[in-house]
HTML snippet that shows the backbone in 3Dmol.js (N, CA, C, O; Angstrom):
<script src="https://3Dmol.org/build/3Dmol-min.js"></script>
<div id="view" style="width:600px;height:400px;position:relative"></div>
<script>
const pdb = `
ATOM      1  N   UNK A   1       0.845  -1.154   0.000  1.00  0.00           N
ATOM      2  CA  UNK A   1       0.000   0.000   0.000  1.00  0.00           C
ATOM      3  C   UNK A   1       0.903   1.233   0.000  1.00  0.00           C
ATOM      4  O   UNK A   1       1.931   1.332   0.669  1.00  0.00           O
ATOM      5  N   UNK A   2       0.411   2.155  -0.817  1.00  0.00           N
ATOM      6  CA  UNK A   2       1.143   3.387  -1.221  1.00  0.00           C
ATOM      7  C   UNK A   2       0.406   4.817  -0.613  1.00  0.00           C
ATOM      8  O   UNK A   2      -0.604   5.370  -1.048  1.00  0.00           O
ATOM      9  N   UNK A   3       1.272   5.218   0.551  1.00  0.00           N
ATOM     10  CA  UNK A   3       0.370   6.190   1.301  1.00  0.00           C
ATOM     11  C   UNK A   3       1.533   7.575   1.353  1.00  0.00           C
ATOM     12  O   UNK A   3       2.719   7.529   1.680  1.00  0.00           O
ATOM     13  N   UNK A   4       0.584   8.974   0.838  1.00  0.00           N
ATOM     14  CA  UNK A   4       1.409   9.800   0.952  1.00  0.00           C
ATOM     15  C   UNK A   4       1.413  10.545   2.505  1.00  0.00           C
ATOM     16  O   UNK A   4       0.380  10.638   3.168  1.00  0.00           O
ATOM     17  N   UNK A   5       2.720  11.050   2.965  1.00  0.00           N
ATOM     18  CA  UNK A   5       2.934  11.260   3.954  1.00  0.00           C
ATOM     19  C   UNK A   5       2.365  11.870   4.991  1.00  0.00           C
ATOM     20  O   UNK A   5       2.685  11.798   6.177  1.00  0.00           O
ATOM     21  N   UNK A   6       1.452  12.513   4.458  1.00  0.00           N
ATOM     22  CA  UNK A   6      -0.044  12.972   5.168  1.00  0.00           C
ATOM     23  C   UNK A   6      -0.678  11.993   5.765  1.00  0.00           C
ATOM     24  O   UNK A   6      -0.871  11.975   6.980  1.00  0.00           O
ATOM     25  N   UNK A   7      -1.042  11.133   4.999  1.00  0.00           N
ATOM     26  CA  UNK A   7      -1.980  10.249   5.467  1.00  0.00           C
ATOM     27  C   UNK A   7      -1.131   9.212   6.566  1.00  0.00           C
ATOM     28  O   UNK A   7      -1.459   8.655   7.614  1.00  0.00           O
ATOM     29  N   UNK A   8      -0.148   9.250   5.933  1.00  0.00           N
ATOM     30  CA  UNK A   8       0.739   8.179   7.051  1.00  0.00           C
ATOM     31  C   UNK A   8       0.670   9.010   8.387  1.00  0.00           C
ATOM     32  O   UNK A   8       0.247   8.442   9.394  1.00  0.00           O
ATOM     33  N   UNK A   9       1.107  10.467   8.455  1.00  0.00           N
ATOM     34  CA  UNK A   9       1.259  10.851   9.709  1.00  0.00           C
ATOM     35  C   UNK A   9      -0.338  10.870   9.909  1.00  0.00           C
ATOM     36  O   UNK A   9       0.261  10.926  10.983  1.00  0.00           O
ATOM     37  N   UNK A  10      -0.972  10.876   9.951  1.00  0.00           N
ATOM     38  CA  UNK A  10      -2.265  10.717  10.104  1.00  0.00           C
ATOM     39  C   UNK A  10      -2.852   9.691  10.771  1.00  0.00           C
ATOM     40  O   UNK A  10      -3.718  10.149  11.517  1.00  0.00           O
ATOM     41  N   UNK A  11      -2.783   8.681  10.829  1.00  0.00           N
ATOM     42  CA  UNK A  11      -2.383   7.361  10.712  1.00  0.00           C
ATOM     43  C   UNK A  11      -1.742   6.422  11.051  1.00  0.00           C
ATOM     44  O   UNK A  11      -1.940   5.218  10.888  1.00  0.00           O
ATOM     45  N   UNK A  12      -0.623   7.186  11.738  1.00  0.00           N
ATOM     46  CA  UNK A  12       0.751   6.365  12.216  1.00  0.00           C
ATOM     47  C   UNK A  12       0.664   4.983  12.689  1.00  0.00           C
ATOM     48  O   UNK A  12       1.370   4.116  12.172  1.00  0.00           O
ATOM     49  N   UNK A  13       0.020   4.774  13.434  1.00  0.00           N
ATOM     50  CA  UNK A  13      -0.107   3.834  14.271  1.00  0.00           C
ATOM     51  C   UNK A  13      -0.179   2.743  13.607  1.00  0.00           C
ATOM     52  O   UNK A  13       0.536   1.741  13.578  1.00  0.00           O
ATOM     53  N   UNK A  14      -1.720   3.234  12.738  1.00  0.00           N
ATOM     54  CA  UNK A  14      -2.350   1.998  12.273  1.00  0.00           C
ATOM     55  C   UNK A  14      -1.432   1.039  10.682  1.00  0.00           C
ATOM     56  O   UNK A  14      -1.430  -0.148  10.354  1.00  0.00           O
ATOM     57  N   UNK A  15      -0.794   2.241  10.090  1.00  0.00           N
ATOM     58  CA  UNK A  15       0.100   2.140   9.069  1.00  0.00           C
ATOM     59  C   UNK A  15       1.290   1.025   9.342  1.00  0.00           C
ATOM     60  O   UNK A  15       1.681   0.176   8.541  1.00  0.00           O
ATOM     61  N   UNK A  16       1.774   1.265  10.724  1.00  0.00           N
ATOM     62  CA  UNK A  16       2.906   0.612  11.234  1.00  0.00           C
ATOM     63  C   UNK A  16       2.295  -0.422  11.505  1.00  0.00           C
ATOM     64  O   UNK A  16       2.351  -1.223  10.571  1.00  0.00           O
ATOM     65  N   UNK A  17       1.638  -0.832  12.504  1.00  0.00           N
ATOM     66  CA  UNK A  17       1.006  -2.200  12.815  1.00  0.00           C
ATOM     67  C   UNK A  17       0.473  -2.987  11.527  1.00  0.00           C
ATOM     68  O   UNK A  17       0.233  -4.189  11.652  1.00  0.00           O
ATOM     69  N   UNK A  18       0.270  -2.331  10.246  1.00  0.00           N
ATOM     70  CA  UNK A  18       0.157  -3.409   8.815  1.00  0.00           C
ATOM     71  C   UNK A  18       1.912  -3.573   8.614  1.00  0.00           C
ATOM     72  O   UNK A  18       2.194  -4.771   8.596  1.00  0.00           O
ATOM     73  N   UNK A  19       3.020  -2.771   8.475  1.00  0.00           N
ATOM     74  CA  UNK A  19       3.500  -3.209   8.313  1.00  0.00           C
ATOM     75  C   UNK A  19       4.315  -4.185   9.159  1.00  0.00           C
ATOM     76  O   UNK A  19       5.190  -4.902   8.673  1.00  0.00           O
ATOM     77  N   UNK A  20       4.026  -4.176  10.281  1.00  0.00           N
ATOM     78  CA  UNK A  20       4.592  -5.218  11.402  1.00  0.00           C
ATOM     79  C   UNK A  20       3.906  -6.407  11.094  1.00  0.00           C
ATOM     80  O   UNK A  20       4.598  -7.424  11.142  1.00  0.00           O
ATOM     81  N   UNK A  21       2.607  -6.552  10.760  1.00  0.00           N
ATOM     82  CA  UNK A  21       1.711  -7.974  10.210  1.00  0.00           C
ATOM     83  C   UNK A  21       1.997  -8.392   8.731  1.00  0.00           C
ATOM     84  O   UNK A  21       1.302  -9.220   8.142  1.00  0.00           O
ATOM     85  N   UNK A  22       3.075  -7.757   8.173  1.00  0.00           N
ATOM     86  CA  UNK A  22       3.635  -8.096   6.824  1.00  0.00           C
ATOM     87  C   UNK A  22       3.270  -7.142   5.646  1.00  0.00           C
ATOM     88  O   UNK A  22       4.085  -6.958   4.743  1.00  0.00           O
ATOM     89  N   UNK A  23       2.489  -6.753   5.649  1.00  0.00           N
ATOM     90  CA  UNK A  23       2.139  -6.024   4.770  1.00  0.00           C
ATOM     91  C   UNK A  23       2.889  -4.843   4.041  1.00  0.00           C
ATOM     92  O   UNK A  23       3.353  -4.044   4.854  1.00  0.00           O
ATOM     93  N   UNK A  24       3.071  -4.601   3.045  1.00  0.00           N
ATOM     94  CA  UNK A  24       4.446  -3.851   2.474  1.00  0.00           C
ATOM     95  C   UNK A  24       3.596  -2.470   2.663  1.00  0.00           C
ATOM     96  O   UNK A  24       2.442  -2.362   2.249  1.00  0.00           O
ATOM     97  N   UNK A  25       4.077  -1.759   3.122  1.00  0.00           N
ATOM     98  CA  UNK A  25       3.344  -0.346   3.536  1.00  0.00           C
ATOM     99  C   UNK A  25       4.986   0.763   2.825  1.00  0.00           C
ATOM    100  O   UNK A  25       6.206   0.795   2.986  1.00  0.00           O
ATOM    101  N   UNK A  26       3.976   1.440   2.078  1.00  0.00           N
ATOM    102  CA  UNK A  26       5.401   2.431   1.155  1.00  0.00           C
ATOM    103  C   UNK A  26       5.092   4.060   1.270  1.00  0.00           C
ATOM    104  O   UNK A  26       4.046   4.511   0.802  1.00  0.00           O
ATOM    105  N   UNK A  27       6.050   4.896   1.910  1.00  0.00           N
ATOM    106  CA  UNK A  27       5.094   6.161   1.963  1.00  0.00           C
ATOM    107  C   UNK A  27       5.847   7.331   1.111  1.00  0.00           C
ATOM    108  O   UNK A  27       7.077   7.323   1.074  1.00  0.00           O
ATOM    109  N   UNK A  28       5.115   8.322   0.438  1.00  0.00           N
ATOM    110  CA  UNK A  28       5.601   8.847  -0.607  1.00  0.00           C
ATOM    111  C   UNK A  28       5.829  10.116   0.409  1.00  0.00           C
ATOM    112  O   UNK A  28       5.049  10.432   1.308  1.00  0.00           O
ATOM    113  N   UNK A  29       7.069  10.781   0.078  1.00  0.00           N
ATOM    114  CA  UNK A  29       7.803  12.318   0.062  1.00  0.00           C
ATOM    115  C   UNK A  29       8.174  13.125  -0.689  1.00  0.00           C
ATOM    116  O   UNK A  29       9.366  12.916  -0.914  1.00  0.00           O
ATOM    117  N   UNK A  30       7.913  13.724  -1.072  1.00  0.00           N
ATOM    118  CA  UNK A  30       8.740  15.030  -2.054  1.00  0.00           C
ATOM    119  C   UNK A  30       9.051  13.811  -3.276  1.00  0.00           C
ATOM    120  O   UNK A  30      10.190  13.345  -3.298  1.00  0.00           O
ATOM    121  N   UNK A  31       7.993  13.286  -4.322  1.00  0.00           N
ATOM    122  CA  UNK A  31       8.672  12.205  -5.488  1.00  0.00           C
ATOM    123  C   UNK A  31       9.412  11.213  -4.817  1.00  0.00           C
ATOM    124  O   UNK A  31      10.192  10.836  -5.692  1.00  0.00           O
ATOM    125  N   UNK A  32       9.631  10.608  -3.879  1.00  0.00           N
ATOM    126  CA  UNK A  32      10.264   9.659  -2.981  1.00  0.00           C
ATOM    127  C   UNK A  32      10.039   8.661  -2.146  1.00  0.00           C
ATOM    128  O   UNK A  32       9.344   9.056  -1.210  1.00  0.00           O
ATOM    129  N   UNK A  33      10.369   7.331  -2.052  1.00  0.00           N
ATOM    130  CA  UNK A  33       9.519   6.480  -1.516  1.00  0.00           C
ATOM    131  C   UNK A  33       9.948   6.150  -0.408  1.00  0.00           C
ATOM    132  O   UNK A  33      11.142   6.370  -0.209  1.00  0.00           O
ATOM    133  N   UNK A  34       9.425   5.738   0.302  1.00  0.00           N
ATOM    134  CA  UNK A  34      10.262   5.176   1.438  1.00  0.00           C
ATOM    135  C   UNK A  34       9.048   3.929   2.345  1.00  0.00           C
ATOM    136  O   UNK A  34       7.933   4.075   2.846  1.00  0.00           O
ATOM    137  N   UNK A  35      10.041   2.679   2.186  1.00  0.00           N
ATOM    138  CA  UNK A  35       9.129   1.499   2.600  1.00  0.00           C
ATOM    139  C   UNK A  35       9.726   1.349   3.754  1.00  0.00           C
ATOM    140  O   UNK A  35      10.887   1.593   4.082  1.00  0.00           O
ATOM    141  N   UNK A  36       8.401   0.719   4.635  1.00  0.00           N
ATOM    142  CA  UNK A  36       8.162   0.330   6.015  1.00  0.00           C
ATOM    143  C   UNK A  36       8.668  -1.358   6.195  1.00  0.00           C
ATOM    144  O   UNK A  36       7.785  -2.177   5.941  1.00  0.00           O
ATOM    145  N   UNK A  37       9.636  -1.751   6.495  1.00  0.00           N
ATOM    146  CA  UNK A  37      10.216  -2.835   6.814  1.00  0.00           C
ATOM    147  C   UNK A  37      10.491  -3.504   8.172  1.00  0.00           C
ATOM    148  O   UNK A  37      11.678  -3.426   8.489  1.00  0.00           O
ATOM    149  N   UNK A  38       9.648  -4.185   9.116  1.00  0.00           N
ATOM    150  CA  UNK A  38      10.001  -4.770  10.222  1.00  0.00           C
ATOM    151  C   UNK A  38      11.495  -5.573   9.991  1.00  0.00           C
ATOM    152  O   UNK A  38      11.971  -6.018   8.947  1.00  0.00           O
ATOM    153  N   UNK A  39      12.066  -5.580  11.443  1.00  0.00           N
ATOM    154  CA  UNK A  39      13.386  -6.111  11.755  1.00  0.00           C
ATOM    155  C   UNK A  39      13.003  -7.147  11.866  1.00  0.00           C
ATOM    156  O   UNK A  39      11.977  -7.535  12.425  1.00  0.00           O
ATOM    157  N   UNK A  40      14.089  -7.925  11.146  1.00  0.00           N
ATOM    158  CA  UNK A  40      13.610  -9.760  11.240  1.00  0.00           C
ATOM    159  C   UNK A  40      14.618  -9.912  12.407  1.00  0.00           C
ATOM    160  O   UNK A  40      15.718  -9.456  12.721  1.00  0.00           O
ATOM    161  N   UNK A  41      13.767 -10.716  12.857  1.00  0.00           N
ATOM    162  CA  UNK A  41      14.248 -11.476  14.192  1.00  0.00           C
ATOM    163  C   UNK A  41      14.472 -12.603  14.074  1.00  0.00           C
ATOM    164  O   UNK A  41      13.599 -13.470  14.122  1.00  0.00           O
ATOM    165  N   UNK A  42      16.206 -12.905  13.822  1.00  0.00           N
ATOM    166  CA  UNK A  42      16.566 -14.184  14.061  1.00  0.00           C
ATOM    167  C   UNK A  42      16.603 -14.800  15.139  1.00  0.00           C
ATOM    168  O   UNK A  42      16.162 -14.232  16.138  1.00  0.00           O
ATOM    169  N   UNK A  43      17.274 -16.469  15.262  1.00  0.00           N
ATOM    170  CA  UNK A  43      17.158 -17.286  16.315  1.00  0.00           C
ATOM    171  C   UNK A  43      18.088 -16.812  17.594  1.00  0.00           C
ATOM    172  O   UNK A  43      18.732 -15.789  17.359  1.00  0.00           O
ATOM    173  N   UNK A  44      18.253 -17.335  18.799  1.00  0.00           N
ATOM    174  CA  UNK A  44      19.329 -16.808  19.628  1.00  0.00           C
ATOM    175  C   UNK A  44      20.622 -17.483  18.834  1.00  0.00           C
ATOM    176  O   UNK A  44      21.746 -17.059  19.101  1.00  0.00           O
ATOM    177  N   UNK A  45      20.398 -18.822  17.589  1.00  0.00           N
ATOM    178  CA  UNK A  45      22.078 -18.952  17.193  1.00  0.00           C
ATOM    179  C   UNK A  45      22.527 -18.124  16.578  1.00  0.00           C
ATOM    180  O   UNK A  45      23.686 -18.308  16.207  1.00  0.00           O
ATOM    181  N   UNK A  46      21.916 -16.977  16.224  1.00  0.00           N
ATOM    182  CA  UNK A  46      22.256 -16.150  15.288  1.00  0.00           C
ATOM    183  C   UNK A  46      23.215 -15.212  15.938  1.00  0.00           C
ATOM    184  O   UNK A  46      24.366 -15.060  15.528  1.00  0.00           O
ATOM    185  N   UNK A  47      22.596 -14.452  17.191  1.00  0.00           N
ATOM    186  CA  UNK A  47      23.174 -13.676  18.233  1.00  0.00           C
ATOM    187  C   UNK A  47      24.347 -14.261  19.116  1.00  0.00           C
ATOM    188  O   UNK A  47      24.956 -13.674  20.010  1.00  0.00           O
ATOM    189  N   UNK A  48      24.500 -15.389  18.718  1.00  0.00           N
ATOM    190  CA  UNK A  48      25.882 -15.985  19.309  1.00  0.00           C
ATOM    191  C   UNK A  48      27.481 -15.416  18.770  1.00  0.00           C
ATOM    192  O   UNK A  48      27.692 -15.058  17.611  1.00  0.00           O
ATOM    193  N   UNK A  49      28.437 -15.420  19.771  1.00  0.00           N
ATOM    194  CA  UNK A  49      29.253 -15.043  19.252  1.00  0.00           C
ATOM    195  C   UNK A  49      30.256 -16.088  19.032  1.00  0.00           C
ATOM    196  O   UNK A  49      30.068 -16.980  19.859  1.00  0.00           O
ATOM    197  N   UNK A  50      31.266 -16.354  18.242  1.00  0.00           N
ATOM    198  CA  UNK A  50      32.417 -17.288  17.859  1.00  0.00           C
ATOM    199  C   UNK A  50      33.094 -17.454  18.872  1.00  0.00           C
ATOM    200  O   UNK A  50      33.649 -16.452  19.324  1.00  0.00           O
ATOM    201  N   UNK A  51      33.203 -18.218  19.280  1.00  0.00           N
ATOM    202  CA  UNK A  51      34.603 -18.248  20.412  1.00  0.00           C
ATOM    203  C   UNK A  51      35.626 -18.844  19.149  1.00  0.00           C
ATOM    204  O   UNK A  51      35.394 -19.460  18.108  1.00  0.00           O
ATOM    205  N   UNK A  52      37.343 -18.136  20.049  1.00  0.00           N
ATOM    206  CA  UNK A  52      38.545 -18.138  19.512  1.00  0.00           C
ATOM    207  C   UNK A  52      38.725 -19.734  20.476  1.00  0.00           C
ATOM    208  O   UNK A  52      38.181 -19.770  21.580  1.00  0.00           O
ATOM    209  N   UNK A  53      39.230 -20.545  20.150  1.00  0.00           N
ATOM    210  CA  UNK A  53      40.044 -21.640  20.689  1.00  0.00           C
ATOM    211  C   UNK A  53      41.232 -22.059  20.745  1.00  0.00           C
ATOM    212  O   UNK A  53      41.688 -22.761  19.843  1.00  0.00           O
ATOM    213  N   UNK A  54      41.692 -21.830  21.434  1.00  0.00           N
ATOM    214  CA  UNK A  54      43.512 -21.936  21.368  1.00  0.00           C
ATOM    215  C   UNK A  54      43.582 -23.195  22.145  1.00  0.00           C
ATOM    216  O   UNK A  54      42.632 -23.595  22.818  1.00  0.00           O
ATOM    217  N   UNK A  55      45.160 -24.062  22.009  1.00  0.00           N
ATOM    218  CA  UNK A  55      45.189 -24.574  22.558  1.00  0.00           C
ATOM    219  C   UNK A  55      46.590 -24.174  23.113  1.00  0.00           C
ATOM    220  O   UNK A  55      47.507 -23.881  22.345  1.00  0.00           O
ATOM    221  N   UNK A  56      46.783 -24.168  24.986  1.00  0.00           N
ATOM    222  CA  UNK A  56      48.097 -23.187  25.145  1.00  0.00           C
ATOM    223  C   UNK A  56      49.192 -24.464  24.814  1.00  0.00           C
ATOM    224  O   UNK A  56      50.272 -23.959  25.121  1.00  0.00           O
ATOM    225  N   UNK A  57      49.423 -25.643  24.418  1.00  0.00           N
ATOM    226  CA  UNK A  57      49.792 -26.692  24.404  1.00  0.00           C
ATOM    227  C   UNK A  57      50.665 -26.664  23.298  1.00  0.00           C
ATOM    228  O   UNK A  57      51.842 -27.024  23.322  1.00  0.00           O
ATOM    229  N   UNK A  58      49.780 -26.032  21.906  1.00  0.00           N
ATOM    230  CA  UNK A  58      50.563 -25.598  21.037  1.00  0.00           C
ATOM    231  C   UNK A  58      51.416 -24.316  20.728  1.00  0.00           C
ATOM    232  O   UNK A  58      50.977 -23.247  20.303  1.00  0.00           O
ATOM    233  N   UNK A  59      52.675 -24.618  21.014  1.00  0.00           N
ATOM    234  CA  UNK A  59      53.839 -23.709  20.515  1.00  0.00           C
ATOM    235  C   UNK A  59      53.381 -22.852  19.450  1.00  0.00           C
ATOM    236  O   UNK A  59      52.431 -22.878  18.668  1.00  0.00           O
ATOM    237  N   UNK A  60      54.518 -21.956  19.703  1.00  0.00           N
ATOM    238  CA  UNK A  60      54.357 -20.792  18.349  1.00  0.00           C
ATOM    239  C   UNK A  60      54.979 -21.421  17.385  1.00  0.00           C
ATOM    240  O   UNK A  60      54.680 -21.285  16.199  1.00  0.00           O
ATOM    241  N   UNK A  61      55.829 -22.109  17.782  1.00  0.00           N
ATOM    242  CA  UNK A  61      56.574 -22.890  16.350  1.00  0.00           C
ATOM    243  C   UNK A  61      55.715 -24.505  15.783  1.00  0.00           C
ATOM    244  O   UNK A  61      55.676 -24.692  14.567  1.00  0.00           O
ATOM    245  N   UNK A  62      55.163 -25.429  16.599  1.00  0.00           N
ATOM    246  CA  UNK A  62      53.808 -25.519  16.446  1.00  0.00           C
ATOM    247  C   UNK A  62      53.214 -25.105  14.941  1.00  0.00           C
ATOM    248  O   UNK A  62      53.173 -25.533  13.787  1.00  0.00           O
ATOM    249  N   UNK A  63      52.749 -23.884  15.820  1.00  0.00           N
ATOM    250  CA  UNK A  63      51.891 -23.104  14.758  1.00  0.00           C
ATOM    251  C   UNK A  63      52.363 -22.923  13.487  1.00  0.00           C
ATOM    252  O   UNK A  63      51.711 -23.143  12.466  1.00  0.00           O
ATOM    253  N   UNK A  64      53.452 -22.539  13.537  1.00  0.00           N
ATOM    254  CA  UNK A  64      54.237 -21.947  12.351  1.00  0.00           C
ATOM    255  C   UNK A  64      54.397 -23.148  11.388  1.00  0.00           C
ATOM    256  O   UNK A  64      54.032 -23.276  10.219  1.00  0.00           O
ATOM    257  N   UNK A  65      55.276 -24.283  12.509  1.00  0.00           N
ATOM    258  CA  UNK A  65      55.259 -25.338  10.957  1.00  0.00           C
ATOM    259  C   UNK A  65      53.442 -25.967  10.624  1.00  0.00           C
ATOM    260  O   UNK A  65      53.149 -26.495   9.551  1.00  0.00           O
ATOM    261  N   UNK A  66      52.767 -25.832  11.381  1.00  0.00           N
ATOM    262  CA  UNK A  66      51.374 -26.276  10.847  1.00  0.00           C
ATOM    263  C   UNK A  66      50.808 -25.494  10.104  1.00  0.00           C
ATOM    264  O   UNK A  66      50.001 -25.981   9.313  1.00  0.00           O
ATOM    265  N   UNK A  67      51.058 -23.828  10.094  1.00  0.00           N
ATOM    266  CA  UNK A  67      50.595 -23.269   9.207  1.00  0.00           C
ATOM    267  C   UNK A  67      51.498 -23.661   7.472  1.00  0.00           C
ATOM    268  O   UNK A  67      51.025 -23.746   6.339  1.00  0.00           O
ATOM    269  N   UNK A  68      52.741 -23.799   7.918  1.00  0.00           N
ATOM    270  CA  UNK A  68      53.811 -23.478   6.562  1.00  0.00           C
ATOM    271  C   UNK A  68      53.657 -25.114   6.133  1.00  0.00           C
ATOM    272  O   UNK A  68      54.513 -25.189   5.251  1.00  0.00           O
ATOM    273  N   UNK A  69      53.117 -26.334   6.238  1.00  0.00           N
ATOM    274  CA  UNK A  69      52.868 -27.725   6.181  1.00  0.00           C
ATOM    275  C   UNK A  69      51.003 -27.566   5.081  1.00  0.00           C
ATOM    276  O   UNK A  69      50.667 -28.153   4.053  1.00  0.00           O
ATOM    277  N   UNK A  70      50.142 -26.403   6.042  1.00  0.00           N
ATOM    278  CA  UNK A  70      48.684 -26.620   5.231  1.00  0.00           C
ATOM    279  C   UNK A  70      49.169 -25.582   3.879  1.00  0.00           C
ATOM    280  O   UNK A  70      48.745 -25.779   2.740  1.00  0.00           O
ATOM    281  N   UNK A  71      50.026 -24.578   4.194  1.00  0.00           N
ATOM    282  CA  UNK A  71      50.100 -24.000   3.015  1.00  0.00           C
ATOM    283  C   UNK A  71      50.887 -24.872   1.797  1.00  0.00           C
ATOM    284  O   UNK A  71      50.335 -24.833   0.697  1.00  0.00           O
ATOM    285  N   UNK A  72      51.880 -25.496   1.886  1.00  0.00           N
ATOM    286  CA  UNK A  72      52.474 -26.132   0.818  1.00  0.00           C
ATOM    287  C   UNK A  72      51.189 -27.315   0.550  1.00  0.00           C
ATOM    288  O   UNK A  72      50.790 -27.475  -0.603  1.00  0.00           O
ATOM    289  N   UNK A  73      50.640 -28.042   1.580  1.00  0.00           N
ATOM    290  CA  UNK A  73      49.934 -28.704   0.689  1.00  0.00           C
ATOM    291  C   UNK A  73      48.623 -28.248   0.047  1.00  0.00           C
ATOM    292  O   UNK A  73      47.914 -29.011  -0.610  1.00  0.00           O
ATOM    293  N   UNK A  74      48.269 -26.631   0.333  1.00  0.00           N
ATOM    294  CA  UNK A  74      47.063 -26.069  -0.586  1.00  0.00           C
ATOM    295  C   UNK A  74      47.678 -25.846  -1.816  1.00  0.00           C
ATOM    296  O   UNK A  74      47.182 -25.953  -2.937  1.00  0.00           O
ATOM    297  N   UNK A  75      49.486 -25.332  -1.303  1.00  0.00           N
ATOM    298  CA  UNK A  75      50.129 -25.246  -3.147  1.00  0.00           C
ATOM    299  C   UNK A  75      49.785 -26.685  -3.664  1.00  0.00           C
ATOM    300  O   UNK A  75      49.342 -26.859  -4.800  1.00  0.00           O
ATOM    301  N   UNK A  76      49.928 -27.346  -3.094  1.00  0.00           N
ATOM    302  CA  UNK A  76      50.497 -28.374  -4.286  1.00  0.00           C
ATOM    303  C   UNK A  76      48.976 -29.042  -5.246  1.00  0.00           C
ATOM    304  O   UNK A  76      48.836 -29.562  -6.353  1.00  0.00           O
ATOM    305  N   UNK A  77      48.007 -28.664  -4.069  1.00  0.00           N
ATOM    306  CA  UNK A  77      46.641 -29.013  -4.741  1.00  0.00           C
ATOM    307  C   UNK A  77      46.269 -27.566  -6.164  1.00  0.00           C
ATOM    308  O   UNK A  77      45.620 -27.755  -7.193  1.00  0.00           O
ATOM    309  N   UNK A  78      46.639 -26.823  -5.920  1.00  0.00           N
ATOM    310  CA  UNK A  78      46.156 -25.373  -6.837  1.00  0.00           C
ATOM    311  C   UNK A  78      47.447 -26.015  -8.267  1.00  0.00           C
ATOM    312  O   UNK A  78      46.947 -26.114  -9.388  1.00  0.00           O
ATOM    313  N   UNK A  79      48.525 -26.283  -8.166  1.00  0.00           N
ATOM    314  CA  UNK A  79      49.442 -26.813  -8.975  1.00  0.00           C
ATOM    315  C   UNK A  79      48.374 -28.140  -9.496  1.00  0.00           C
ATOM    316  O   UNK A  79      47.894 -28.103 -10.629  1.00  0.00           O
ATOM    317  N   UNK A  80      48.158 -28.962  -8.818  1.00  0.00           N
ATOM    318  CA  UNK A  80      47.325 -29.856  -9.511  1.00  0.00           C
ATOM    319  C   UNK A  80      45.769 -29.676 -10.567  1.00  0.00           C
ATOM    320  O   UNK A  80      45.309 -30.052 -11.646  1.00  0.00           O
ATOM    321  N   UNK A  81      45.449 -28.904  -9.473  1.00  0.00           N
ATOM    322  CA  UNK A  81      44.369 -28.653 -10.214  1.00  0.00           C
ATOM    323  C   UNK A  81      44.776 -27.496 -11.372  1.00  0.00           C
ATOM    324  O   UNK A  81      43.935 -27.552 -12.269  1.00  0.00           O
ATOM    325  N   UNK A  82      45.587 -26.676 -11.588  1.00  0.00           N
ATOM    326  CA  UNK A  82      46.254 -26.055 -12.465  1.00  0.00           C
ATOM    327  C   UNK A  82      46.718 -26.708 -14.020  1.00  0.00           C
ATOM    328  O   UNK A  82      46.481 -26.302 -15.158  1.00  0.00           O
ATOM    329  N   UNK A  83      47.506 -27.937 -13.500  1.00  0.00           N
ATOM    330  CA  UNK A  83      47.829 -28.752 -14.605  1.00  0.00           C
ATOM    331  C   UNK A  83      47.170 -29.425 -15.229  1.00  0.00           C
ATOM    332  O   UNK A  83      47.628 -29.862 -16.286  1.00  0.00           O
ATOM    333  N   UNK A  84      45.482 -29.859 -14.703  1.00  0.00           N
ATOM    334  CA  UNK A  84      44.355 -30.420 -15.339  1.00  0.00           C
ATOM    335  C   UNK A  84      43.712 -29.904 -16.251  1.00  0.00           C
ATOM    336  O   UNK A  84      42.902 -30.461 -16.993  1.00  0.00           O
ATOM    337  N   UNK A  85      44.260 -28.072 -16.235  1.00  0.00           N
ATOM    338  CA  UNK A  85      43.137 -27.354 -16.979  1.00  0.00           C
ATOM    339  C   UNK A  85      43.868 -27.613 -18.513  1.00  0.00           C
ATOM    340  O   UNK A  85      43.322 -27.197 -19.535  1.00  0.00           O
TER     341      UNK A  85
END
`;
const viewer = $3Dmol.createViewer("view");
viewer.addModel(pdb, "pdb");
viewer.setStyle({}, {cartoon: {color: "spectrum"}});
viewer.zoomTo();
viewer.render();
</script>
């Protein structure tokens, strides 16, 4: 529904509560539209945050050769799949 801004302020209430029940409610300004969109409300997994996991067990060097070990073998897969093309 296409309501010019008169009528919306006019109205307020009832305008908002269609668009909270879904209803696409659009209100015109100066040649300009502007639609009424409720906030979707996701699940609480959504609002979760990532936890970081370390383990203090693993060394920095550890790390280093496990990082410099996944990188040569992502090279060697991009080289493979390279030479197929």
């Amino acid at each position: 529904m296409k309501v010019p801004i008169s009528e919306f302020r006019k109205n307020l209430f009832q305008h908002v509560d269609k668009a909270l029940n879904g209803d696409l409610v659009e209100v015109t300004h100066r040649g300009k539209t502007i639609r009424l969109v409720p906030e979707v409300q996701g699940s609480k997994l959504d609002r979760l945050t990532p936890a970081r996991i370390f383990n203090p067990a693993f060394s920095k060097a550890d790390h280093q050769k496990a990082s410099r070990e996944l990188l040569a073998e992502m090279q060697r897969e991009w080289e493979k799949d390279w030479s197929e093309l």
